[in-house]
C-alpha positions as CSV (number, residue, x, y, z in Angstrom):
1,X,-49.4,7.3,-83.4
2,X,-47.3,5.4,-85.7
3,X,-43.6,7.3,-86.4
4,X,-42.2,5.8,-89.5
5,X,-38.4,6.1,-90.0
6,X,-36.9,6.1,-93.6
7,X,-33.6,4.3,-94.6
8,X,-31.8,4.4,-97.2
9,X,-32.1,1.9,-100.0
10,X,-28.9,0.2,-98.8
11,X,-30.4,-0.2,-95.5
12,X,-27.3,1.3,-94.0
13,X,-27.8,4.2,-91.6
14,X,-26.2,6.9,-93.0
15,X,-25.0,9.2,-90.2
16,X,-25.0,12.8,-92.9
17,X,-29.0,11.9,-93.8
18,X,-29.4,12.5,-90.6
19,X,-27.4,15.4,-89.4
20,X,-29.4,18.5,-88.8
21,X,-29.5,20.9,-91.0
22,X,-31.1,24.2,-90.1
23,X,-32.7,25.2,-86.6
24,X,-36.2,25.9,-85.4
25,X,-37.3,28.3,-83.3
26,X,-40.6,28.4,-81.3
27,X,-41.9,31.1,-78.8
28,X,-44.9,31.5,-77.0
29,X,-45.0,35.7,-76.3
30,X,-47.7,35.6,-73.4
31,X,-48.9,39.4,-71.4
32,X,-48.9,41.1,-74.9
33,X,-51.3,44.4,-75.7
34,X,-53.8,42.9,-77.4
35,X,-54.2,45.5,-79.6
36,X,-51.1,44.5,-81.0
37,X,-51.7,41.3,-81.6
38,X,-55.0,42.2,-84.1
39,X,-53.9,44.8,-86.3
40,X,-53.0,43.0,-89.5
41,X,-50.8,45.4,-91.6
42,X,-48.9,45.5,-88.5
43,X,-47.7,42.2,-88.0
44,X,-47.7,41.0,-91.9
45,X,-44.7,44.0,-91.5
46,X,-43.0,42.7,-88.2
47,X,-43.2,39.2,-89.7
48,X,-41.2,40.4,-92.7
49,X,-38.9,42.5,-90.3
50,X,-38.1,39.6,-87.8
51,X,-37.5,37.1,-90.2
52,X,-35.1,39.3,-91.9
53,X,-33.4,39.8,-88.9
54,X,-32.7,36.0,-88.9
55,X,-30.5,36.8,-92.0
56,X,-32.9,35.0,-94.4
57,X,-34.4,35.8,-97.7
58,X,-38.2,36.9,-97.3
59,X,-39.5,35.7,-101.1
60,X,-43.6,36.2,-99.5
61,X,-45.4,37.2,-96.7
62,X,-49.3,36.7,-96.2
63,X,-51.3,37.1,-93.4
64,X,-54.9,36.6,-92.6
65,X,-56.9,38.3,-89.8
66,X,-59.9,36.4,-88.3
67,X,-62.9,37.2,-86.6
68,X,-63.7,38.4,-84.1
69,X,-60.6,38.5,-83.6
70,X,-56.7,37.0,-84.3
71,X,-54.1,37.0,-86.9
72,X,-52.0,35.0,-88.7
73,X,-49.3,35.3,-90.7
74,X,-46.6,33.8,-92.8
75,X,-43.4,34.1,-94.4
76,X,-42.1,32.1,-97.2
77,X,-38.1,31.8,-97.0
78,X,-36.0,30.5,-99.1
79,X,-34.2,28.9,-96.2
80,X,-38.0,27.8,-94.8
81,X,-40.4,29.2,-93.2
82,X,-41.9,31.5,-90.5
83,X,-45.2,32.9,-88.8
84,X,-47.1,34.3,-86.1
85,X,-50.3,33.5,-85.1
86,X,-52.1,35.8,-82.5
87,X,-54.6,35.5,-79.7
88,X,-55.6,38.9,-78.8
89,X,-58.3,38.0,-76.2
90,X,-55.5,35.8,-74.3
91,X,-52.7,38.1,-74.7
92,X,-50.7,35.7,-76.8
93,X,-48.9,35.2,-79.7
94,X,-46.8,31.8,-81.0
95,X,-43.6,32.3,-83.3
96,X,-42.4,29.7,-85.4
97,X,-39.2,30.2,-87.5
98,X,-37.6,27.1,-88.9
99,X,-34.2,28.2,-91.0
100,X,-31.7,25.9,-93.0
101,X,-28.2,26.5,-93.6
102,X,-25.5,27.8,-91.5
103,X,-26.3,32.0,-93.2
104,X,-29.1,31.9,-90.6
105,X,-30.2,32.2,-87.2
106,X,-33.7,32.4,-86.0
107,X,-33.1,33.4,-82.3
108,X,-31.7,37.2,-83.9
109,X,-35.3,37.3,-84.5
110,X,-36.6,37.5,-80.8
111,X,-35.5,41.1,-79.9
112,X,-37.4,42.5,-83.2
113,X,-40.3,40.6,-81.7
114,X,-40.0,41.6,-78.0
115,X,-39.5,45.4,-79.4
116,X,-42.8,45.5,-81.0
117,X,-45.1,42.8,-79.0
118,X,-44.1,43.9,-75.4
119,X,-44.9,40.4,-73.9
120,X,-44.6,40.1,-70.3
121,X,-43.9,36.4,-70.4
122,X,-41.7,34.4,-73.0
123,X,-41.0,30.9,-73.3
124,X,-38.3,29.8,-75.5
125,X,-37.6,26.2,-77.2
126,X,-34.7,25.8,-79.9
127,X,-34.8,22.3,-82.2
128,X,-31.9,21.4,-84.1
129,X,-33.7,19.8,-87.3
């Protein structure tokens, strides 16, 4: 895989371009009911709940549910992004929440999603982006 890395027109690196500017958040929820984990309505709302808890502006949430089984689903932020996607069969579910800005933080998310997923495992990375 080729990474390609941008400079400025100058050719100067610039260390502000570069600073991070928001922080992304990604859990893997593992031991979860799978029941849980495949009822739509129910986790379009925790997705709007959790990423409100982050302290960021919900502007659209859509979700998706697959068969036979799974869900998906996203919210739009007008700091970024976040979403959910489920395994039910494995007991899983992945969290992504990627906010800008210094308003937010996506780790006051977890507890809203421990509350309502019960996971029995959780694995936790934080990326300053």
């Amino acid at each position: 895989m080729a990474i390609e890395v941008r400079r400025p027109a100058d050719g100067q690196t610039h260390a502000s371009a570069y600073a991070p500017h928001g922080r992304h958040l990604l859990l893997t929820l593992g031991g979860c009911p799978a029941a849980l984990l495949d009822d739509q309505p129910a986790l379009a709302a925790l997705v709007r709940r959790a990423a409100m808890a982050t302290g960021a502006t919900v502007l659209q949430v859509v979700s998706r549910r697959f068969a036979p089984q799974g869900v998906t689903a996203l919210a739009l932020l007008a700091e970024s992004h976040a979403s959910l996607h489920t395994y039910p069969e494995a007991g899983v579910a992945f969290w992504d929440c990627f906010t800008c800005g210094a308003a937010c933080d996506p780790a006051r998310s977890v507890a809203v999603l421990v509350a309502a997923l019960r996971p029995a495992t959780l694995t936790r990375q934080e990326i300053a982006r």
